[in-house]
C-alpha positions as CSV (number, residue, x, y, z in Angstrom):
1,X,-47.0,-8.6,-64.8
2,X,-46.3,-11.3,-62.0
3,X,-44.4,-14.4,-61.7
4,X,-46.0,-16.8,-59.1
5,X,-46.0,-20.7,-58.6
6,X,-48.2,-22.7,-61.2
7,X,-51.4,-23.9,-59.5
8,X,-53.1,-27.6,-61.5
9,X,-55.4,-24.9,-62.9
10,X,-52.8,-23.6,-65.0
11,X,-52.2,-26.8,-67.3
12,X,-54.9,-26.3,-69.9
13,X,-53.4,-22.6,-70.2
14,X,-49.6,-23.2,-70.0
15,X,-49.9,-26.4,-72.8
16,X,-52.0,-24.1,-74.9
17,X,-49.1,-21.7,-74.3
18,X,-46.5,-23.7,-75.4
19,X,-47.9,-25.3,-78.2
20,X,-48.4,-21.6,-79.4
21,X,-44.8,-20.9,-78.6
22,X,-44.0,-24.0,-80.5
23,X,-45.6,-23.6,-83.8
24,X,-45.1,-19.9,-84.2
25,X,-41.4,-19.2,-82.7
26,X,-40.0,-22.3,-82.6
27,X,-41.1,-23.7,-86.4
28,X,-38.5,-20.9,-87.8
29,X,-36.0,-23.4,-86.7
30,X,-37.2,-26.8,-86.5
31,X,-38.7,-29.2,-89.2
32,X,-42.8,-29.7,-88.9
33,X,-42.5,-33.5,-87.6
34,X,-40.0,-32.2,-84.6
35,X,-42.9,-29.7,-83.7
36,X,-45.5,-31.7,-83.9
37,X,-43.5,-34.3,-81.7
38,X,-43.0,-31.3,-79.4
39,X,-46.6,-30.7,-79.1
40,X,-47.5,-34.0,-78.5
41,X,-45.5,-34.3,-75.1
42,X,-47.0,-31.1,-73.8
43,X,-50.2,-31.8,-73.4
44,X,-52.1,-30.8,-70.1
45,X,-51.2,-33.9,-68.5
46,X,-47.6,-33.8,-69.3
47,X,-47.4,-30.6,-67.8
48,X,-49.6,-31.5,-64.7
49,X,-46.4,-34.6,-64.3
50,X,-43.7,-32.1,-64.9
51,X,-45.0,-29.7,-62.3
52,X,-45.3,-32.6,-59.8
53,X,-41.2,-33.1,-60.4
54,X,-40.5,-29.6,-60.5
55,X,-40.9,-26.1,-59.0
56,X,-42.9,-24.8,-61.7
57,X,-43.6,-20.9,-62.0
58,X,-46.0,-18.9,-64.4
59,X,-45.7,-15.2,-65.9
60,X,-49.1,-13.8,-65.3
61,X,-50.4,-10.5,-67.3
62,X,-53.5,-9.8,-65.6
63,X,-55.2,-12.8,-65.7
64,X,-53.5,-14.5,-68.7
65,X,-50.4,-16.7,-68.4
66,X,-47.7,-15.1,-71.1
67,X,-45.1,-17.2,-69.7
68,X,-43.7,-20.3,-67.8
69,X,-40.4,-22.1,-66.4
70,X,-39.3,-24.7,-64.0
71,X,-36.4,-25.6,-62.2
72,X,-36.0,-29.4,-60.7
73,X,-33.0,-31.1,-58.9
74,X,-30.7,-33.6,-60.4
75,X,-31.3,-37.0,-58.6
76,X,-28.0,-38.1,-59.6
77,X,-25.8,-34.7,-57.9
78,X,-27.4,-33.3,-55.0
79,X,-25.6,-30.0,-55.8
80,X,-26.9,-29.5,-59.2
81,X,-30.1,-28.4,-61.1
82,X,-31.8,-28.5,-64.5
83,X,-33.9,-25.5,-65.5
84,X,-36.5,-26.3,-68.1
85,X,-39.8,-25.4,-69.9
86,X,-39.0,-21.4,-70.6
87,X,-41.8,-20.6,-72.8
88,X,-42.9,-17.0,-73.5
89,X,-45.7,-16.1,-75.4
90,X,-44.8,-15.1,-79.4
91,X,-45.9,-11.5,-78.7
92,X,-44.8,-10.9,-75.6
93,X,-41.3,-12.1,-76.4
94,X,-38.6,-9.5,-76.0
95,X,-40.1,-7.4,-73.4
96,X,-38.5,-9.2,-70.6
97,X,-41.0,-11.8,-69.8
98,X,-38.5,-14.7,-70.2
99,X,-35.6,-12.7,-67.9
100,X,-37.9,-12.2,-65.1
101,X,-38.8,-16.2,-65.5
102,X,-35.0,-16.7,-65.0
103,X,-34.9,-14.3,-62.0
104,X,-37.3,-16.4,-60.5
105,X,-36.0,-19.4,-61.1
106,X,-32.6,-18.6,-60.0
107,X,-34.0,-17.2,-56.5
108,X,-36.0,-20.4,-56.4
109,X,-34.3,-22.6,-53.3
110,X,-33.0,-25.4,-55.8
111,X,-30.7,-23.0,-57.8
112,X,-29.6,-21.5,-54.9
113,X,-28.2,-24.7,-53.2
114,X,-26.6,-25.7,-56.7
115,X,-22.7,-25.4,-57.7
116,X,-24.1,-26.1,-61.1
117,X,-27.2,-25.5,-63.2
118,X,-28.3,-27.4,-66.5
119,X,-30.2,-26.8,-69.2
120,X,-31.1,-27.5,-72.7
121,X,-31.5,-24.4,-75.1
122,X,-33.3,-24.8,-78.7
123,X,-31.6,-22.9,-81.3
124,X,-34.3,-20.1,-81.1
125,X,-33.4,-19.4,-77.5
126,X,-30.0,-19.9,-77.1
127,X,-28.6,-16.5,-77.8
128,X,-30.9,-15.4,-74.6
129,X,-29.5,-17.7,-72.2
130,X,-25.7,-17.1,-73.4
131,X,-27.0,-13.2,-72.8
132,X,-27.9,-14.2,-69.1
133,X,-24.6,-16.2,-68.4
134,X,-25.1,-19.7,-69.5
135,X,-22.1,-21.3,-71.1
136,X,-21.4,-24.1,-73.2
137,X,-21.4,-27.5,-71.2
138,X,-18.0,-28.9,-71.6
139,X,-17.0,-26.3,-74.4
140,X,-19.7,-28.2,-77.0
141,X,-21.0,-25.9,-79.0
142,X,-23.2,-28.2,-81.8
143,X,-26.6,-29.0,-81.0
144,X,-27.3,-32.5,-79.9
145,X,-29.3,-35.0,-82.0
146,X,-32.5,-33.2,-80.7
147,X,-31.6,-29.8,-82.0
148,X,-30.6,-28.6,-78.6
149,X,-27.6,-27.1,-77.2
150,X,-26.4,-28.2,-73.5
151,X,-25.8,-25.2,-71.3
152,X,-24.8,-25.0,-68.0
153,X,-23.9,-21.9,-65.2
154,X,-21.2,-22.5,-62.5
155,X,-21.5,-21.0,-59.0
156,X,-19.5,-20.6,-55.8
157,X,-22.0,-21.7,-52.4
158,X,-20.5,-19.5,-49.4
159,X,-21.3,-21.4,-46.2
């Protein structure tokens, strides 16, 4: 297994990926109209517009995608990040797919010239990011109205 950038080629595969992620891990937790409002904004051409925002990397097994994730930069602070879109494949979750994603994502050039580093966790994957260091943002520890839980991680830029 490999992480590398996501190509256009990828979208069909990645949605397809997510959707799966969606309706099979993610429906333990979330009501069936939330999922299906989930899969409706990650269509192939919602990915293809997220990748052109973001630095968007795969997990490749071979020649299947089992994972993906993306880190952009906050227009609004120069210094900060968001990390989004950390999907993993049902059956390939808990192998250490997703933590290699991360890895990538936080040797990615964004997260590296960030004091600070967003993101929003659904109550299926929030125990793994708390795991890799992510805290609550601002001590808030209830999900927003979306279901998700703000998370942020704090670092120190030596220049």
């Amino acid at each position: 297994m490999y992480i590398r950038r996501f190509t256009e080629q990828d979208a069909n595969e990645v949605s397809k990926l997510i959707i799966t992620t969606f309706q099979i891990s993610n429906s333990k937790d979330y009501p069936s109209e939330v999922i299906k409002e989930l899969i409706s904004r990650h269509q192939s051409d919602d990915i293809l517009k997220k990748a052109e925002l973001a630095h968007f990397y795969v997990a490749q097994e071979e020649e299947k995608i089992i994972g993906c994730g993306a880190i952009s930069s906050n227009e609004q602070a120069k210094d900060e990040s968001f990390i989004s879109s950390i999907f993993v494949l049902p059956e390939k979750q808990g192998q250490g797919v997703g933590r290699l994603i991360i890895e990538a994502l936080e040797s990615d050039g964004l997260f590296l010239a960030s004091k600070r580093i967003e993101l929003n966790a659904s109550i299926t994957g929030l125990g793994f990011y708390i795991k890799l260091g992510y805290t609550f943002k601002n001590g808030i520890t209830e999900p927003d109205k979306e279901g998700l839980y703000c998370l942020e991680k704090r670092r120190i830029i030596m220049i």
